[in-house]
BABAGU-149390 format. One record per residue (C-alpha): residue in one letter; x, y, z negated. Coordinates in nm, 2 decimals. Example, Ala and Ser with C-alpha at 12.3 -4.5 7.8 and 13.67 -1.06 7.14 Angstrom:
! BABAGU-149390
SITE   res        X        Y        Z
SITE     a     1.23    -0.45    -0.78
SITE     s     1.37    -0.11    -0.71
***
This chain:
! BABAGU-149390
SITE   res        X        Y        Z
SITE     x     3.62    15.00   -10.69
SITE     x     3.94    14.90   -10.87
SITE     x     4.06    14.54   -10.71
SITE     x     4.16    14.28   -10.97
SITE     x     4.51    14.33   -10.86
SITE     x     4.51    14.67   -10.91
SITE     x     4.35    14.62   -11.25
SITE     x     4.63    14.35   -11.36
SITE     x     4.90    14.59   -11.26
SITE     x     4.77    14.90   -11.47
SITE     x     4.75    14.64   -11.76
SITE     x     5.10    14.53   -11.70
SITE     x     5.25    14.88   -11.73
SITE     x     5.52    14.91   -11.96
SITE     x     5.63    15.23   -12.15
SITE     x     5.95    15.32   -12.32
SITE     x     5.91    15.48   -12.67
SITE     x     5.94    15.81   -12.56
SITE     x     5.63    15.80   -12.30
SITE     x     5.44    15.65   -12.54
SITE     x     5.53    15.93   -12.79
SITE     x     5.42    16.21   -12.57
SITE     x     5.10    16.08   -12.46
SITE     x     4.77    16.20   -12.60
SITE     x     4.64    15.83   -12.68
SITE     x     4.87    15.79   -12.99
SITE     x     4.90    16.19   -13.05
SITE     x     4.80    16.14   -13.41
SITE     x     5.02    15.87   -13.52
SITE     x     5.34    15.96   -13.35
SITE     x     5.53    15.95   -13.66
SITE     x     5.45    15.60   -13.75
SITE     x     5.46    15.50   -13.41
SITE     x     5.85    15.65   -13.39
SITE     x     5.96    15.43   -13.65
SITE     x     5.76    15.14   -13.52
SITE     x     5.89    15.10   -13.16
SITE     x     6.25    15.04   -13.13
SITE     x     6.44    15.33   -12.85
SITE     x     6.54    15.16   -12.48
SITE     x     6.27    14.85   -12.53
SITE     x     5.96    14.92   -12.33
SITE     x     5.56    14.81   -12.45
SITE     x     5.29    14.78   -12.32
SITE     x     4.98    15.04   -12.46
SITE     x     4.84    14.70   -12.59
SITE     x     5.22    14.61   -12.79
SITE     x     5.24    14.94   -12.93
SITE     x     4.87    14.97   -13.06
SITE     x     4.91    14.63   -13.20
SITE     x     5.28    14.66   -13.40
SITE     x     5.13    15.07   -13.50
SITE     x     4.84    14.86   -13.65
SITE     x     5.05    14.60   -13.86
SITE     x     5.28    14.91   -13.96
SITE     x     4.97    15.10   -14.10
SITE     x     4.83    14.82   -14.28
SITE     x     5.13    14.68   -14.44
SITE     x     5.20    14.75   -14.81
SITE     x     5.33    15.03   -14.93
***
């Protein structure tokens, strides 16, 4: 059983734009999600969910 420790540090993982792009979780929005993230910074899964949210419900 995960320790709370263990638990803190997976939530605390950071990703640069390019991980993020690759992975399966955001496989259907990569597009949006390129122009969203900025290259070099790194987010968390929870950072880049939330600014690819505000991106696809801003106006168009």
């Amino acid at each position: 059983m995960p320790t709370e420790k263990a638990a803190a540090e997976k939530k605390a993982a950071a990703f640069t734009k390019e991980n993020l792009l690759s992975s399966r979780r955001f496989q259907n929005n990569r597009d949006a999600l390129a122009v969203c993230l900025t290259d070099g910074k790194k987010y968390t899964i929870e950072e880049a969910e939330k600014k690819l949210g505000a991106f696809l419900k801003g106006r168009v």
